[in-house]
ZATIRO-783496 format. One record per residue: x, y, z of N, C-alpha, C in turn. Coordinates in pm, whole numbers, plus 50000, padded with zeros to 5 digits. Layout:
<atoms>
XYZXYZXYZ;...
</atoms>
This chain:
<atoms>
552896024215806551776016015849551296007815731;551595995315746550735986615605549895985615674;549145981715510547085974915499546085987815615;546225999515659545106009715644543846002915662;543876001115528542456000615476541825987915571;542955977015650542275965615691542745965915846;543605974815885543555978315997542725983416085;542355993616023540476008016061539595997416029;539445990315940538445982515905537005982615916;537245976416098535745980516159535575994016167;536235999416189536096016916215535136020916058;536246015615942535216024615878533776012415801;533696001015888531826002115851531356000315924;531676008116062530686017216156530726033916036;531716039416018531166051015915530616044615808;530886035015740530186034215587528146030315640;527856025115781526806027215824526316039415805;526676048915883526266060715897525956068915773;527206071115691527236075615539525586066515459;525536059915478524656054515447522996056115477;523046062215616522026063315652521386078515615;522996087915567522056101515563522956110915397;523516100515325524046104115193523206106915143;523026119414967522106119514894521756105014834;519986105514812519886097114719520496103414563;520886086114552521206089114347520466079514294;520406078814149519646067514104520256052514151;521786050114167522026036814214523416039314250;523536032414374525116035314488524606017914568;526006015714539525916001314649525876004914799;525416002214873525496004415005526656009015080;526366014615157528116016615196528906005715342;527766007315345527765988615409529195980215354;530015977315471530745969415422530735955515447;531255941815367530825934715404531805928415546;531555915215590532855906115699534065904815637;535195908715717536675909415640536745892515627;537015892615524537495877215540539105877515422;539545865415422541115868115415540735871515217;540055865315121540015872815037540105890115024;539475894115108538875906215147540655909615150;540795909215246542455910715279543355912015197;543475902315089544255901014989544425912114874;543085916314855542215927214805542755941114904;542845941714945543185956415030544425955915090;545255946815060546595947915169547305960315132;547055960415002548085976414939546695987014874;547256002714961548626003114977548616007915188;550006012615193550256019415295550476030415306;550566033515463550636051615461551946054315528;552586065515540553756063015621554146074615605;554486081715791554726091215825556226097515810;556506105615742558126111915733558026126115756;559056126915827559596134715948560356147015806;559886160915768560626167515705561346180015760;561396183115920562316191715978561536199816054;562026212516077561586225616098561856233716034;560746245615969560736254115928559696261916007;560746276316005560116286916060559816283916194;560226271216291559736264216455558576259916414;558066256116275557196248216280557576231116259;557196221416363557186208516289557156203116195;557496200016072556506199115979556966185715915;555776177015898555966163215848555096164215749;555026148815698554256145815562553306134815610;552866129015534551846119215594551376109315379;552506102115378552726098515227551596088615189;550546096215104549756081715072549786079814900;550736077514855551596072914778551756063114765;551456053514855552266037414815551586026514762;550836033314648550296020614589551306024014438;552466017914412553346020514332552806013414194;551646013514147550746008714086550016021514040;549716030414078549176044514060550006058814135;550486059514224551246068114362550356078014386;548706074814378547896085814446546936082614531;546606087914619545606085814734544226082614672;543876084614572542786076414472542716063914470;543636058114529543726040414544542776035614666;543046049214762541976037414895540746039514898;540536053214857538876050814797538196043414722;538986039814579538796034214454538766018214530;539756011314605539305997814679537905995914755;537826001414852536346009214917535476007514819;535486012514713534306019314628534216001014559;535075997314494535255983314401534725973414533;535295971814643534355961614752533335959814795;532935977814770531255977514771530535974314640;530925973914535530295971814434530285951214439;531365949314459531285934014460530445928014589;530675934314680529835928814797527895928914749;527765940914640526305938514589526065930014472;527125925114426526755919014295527065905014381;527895902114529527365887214545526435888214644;525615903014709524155900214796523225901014696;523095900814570521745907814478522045898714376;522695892814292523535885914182523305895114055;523275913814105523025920713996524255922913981;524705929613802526065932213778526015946513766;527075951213787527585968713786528815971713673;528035982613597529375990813515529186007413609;530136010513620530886020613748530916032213581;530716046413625531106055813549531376063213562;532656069213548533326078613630533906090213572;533646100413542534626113213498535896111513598;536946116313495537856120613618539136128913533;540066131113595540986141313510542606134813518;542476120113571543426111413521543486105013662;543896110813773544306098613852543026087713922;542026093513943541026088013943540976077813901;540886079413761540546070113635541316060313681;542736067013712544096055013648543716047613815;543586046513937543076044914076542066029914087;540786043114013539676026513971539876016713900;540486020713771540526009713696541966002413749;542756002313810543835996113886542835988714008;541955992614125541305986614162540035974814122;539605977113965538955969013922539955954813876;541195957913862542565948413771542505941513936;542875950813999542595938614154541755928614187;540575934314175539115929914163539535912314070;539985918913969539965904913890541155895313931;542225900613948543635895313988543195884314097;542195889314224542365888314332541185873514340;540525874314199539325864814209537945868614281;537845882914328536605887714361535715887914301;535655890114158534765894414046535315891813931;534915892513830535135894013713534575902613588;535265904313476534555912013398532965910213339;532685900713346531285898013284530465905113447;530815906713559530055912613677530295925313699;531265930613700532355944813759533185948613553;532455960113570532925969813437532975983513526;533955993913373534576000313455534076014113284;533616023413276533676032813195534776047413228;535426051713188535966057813216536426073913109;535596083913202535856093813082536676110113126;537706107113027538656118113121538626132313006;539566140513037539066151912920540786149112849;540816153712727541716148012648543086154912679;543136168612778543956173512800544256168012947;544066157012973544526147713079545156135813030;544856130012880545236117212861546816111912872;547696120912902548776117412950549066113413040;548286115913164547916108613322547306097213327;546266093713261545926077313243547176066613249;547396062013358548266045713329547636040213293;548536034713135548896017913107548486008713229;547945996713141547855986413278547045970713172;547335958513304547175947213199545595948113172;544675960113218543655957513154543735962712946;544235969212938544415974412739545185963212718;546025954312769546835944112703545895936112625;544885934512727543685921012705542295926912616;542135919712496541335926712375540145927312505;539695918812590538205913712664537975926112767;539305924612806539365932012957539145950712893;539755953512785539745964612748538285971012686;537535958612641536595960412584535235970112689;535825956912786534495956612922535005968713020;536435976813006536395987413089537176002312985;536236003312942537236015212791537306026812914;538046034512766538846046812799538246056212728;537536069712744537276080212653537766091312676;538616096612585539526108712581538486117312523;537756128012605536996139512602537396152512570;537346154212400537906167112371536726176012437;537406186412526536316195812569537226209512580;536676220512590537096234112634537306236712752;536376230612880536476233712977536496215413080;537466214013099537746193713136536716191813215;536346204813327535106198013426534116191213313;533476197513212532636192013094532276173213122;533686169713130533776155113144532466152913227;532516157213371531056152813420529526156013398;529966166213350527936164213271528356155213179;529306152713097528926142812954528926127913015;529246123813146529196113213225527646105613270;527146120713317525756116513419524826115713313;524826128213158524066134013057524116118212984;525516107212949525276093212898524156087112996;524656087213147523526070713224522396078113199;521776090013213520776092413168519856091613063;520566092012921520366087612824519836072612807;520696063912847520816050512859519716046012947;519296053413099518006053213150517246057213147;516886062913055515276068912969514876063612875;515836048412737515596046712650514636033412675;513856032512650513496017112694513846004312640;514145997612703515165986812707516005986912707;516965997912695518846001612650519235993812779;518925994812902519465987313027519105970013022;519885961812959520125951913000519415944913174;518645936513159518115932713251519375921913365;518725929113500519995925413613521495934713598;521355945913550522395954313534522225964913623;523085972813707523215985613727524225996113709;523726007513709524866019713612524856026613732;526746029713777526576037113912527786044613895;526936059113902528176071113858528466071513976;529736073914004530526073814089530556088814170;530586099214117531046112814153529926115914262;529976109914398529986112614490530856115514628;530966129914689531826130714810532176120414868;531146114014923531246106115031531896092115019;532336086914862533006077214819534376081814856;534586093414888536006097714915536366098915049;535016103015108535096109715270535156095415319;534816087915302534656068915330536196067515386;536906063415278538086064215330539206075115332;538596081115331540256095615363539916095115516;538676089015594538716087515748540016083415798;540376073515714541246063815777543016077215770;542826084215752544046096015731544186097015820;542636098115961543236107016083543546096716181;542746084816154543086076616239544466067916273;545296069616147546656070216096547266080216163;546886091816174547876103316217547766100916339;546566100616388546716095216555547826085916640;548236069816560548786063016589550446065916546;550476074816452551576073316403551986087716461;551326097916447552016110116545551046111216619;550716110016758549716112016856549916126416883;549346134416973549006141317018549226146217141;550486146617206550656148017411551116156117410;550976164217524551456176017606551866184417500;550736195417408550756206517347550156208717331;550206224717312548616234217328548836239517171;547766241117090547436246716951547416239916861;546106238416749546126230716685547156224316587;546896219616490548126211716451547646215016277;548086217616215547526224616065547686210315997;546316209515882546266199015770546726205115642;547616201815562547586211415433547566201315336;546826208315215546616194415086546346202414999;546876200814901546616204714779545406196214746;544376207914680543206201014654542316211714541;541146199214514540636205714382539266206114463;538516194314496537556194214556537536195014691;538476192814808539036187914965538386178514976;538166166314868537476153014947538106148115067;540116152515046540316144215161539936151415275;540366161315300540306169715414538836167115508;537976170915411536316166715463536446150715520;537516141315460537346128315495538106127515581;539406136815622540646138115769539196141115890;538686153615863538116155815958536656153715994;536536139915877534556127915928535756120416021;536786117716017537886107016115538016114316233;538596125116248538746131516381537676128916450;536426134616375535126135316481534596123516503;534966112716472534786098616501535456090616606;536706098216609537606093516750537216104116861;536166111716829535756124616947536866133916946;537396138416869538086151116872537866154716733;537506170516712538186180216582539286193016620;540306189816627541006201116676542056203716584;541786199316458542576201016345542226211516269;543426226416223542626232516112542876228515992;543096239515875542896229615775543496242415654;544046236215560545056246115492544706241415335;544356250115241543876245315111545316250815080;545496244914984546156249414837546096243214696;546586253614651545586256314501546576257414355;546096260814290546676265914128545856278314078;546276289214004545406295413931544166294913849;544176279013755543486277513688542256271213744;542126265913894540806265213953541036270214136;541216283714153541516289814266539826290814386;539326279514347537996285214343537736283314477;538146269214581537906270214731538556283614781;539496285414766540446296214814539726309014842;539596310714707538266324014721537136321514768;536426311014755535276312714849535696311414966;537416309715053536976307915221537306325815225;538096329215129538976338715145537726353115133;536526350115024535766361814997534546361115022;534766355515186533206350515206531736343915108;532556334815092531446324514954531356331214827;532196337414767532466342714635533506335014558;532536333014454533856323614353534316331714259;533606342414262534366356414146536016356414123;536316356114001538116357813982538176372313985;537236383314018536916399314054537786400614189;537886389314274538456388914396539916384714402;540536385614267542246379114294542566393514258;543946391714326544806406714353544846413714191;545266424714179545896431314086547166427214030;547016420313926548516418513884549426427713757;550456430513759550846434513665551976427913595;552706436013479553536424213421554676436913456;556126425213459557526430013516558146428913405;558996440613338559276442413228560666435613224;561386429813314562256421613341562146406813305;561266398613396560926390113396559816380013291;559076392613235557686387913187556636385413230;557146382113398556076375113452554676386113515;553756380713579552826385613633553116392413824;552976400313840553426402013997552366412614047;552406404514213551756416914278552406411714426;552226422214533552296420414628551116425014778;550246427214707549256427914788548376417514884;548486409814843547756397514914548426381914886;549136377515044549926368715071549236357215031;548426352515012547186341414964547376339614800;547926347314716547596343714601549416345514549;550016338714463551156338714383551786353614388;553006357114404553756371614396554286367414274;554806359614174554596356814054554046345413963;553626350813895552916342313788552486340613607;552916332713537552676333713382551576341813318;550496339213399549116338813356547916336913465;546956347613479545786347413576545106333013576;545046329113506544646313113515545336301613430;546866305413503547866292513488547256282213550;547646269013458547406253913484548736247913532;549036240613651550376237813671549716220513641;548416219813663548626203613692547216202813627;546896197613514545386191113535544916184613618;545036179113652544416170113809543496178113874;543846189313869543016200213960542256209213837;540876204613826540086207513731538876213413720;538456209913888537116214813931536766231813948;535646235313890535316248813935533966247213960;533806257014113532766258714151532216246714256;533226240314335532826227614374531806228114506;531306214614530529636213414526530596215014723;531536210914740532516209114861532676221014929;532376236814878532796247814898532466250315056;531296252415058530286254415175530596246315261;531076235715251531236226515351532656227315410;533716229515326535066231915354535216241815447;534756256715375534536272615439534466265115582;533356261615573532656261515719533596252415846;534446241615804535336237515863536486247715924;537126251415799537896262515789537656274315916;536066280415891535756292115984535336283216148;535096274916161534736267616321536196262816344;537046256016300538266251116310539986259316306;539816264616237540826278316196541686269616026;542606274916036543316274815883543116286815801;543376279515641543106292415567543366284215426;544066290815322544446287415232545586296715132;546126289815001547016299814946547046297014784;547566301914704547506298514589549276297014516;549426289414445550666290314432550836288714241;551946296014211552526289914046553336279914041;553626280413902554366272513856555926277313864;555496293713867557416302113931557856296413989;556726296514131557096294514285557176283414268;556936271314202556976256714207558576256914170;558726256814046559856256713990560926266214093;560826278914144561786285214201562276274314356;561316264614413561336260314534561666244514515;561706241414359561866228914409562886222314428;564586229714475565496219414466565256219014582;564776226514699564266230214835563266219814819;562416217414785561516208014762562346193514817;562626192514676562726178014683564206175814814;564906186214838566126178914899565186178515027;564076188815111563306185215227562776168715233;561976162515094561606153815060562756139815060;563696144415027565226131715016565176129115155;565456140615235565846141815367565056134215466;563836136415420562456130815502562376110115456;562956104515346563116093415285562506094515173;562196104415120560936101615050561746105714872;562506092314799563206094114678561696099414533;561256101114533560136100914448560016111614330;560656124814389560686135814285562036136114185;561556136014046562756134913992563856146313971;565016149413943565906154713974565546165813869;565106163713722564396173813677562876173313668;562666189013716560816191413716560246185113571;560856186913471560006188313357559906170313340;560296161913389559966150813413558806144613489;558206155113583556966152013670555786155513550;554346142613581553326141213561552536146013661;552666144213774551976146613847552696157813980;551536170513988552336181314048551976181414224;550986174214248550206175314369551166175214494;552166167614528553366171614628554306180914660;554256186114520555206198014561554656208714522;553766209214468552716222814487552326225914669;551766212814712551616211114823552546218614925;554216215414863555116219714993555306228414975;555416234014829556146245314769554676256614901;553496255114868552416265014908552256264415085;553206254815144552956256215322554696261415323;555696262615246556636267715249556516283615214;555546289215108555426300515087554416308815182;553166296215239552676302715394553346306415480;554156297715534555116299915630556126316115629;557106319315495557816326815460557036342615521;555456334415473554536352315480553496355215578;554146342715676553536342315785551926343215829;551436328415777550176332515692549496315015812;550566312815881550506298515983550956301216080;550236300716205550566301916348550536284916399;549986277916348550436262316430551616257516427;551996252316562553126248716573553406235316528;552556224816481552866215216368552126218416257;552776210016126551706208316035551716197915940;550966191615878551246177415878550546180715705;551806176315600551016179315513550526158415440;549256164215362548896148315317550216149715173;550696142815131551096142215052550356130314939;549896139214843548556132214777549066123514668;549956126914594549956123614495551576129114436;552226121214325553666122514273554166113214166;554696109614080554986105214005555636111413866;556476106013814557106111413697557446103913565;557756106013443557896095813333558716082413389;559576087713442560266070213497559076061613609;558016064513627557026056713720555846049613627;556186053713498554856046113444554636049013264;554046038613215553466043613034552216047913035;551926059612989550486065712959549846055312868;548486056712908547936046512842548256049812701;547916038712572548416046312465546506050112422;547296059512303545626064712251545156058212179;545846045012118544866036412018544106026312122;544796024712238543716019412333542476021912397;542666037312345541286049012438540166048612280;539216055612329538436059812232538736079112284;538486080112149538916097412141537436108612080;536976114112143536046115812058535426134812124;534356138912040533936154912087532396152812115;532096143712126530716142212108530196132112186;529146137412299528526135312436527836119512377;527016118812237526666109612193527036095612167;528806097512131529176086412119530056081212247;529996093412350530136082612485528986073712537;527396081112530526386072112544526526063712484;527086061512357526316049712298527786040312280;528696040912395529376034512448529476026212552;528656035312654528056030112758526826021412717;526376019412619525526014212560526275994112542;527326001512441528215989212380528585978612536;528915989512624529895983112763528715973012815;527425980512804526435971112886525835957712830;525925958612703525725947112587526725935012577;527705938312629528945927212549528515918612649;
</atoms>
């Protein structure tokens, strides 16, 4: 399906109405109000697309993908929000003639998403840098996920949308040192440049906006006739912005009859356990593991939900997935328990043990994207994804007879140059990102 984003269109600002009418207040969010498509508008959103592939049966389950991948400019579903989010910011800087710098924590694809949507922004003649800036602060054990792009080429363009590589202990950190700068910056008097606004981004509903357009996609592209039982969502996820945003879409076309399938990593298992331990984020609640004097590794077999092997109680397979404790929990659970699903946790064993299975399901389905060796992938979010509805399945942990996974995100060294680090600013100290955001609003 090309252009999504301009197909639903009206669909989603009848939702960006609504979102609007009952989102938290923050200190400053452009409306969610979208504006009249007009063919600029168009030009601006034609990419990317979504597109349904067919990956077989396993176990008599259906099971397809649903690839939102195709902005070959980034290859993560961070692109149709990040357009969304950049149209609303320009649609207020030409109803108000105020200008916006956007500030965003993120743990790389994010980052690399917006600031690819702001390069549009300018490409496309919507805006420009003296109106639309872009701050961007990731934690330093992500800076390998940041794409290169012609904004660091350009001394101007780089100036007006930097990069800060956030040495921290714990990467969530990135977002208090995000909100802890505009705050700074809006308490000092005068530091805000007059006709300016500072708009942190890290809101749900910038995500739930468009991940609508997921279900309304799945509708047209696999409908729904003559079968009884729901149809399972599975996504690897840190926060489930999309999922919460699959199913604001269902209930917009008048149906929710979708459940809903988390999967996870060790190093932030944290939805999992709260659907799994009735709202407990305690790591008191993951199985007993022990170590196999064979292998090295970690093993248990008590509970089908969490890894039967693993390196380490809180292995990292992917930074991307960074969040603990997310604000999404309560809201997911509660889908989860009215809807059905569940969730699972998976390693880097089970990644690695599944992926020539992986990727040949993935060849099979069209989908060339995973490279032939793992240790070449940047980004783990697809085949964590399959590897964890392949290890549901095995342990019989899914009774729907389809299941449709999102495939979020993929890419490997042959897809792209990390930004370099003399282009970023690198730094340990919350201070000299404020007084960056300081510099961004001045130039």
């Amino acid at each position: 399906m090309e252009s999504p984003l301009i197909q639903y269109y009206s669909k989603l600002q009848e939702i960006g109405g609504v979102l609007q009418s009952y989102a938290a207040a923050l200190s400053f969010r452009p409306s969610f109000e979208l504006p009249p498509l007009e063919n600029r508008h168009r030009t601006f959103l034609e990419t990317p697309e979504m597109c349904l592939r067919a990956l077989g049966h396993e176990s008599g389950c259906d099971l397809r993908m649903l690839d939102l991948t195709g902005n070959p400019r980034t290859r993560t579903t961070k692109t149709f929000a990040s357009l969304l989010m950049v149209l609303r910011a320009v649609h207020h800087i030409e109803t108000t003639g105020e200008r916006i710098v956007v500030v965003t924590p993120s743990s790389g694809n994010k980052a690399t998403a917006l600031r690819d949507a702001v390069l549009r922004a300018y490409e496309s003649g919507l805006t420009d840098p003296e109106r639309l800036r872009l701050l961007s602060v990731v934690p330093s054990s992500s800076a390998g996920k940041v794409w290169a792009s012609p904004l660091d080429v350009d001394e101007t363009l780089r100036a007006a949308n930097p990069v800060v590589f956030f040495d921290c202990a714990a990467p969530a950190e990135v977002k208090n040192v995000a909100q802890s700068s505009i705050e700074h910056v809006l308490s000092a008097p005068h530091a805000l440049p007059p006709g300016y606004r500072i708009w942190f981004s890290l809101d749900p509903d910038n995500y739930r906006h468009a991940d609508a357009a997921r279900a309304f996609a799945e509708q047209e592209l696999w409908p729904r006739r003559g079968r009884t039982g729901r149809r399972l969502q599975a996504h690897t996820v840190s926060s489930a912005y999309g999922l919460l945003g699959h199913a604001l879409g269902e209930r917009w076309t008048g149906r929710a009859d979708s459940s809903y399938f988390l999967i996870q990593h060790m190093a932030t298992p944290d939805l999992v356990l709260h659907w799994a331990a009735d709202g407990n984020f305690s790591t008191e609640n993951l199985p007993d593991y022990q170590r196999d004097g064979d292998t090295g590794l970690l093993t248990q077999n008590s509970s089908p939900h969490f890894p039967h092997m693993v390196h380490a109680v809180d292995e990292e397979i992917d930074p991307t997935f960074y969040t603990r404790t997310p604000i999404t929990a309560e809201q997911m659970t509660a889908v989860i328990r009215k809807q059905g699903g569940g969730g699972i946790v998976v390693s880097r064993a089970e990644c690695e043990q599944r992926y020539e299975e992986v990727r040949k399901l993935l060849l099979e389905g069209g989908y060339p994207g995973l490279p032939q060796n793992s240790a070449d992938l940047r980004e783990w979010s697809l085949p964590m994804g399959l590897t964890g509805v392949l290890n549901a399945l095995d342990r019989g942990l899914v009774q729907e007879p389809e299941i449709l996974l999102h495939g979020t995100g993929v890419y490997s060294t042959a897809d792209f140059e990390a930004l370099p680090p003399e282009h970023a600013h690198v730094t340990d100290d919350a201070a000299t990102v404020a007084q960056l955001l300081l510099e961004t609003l001045h130039r």
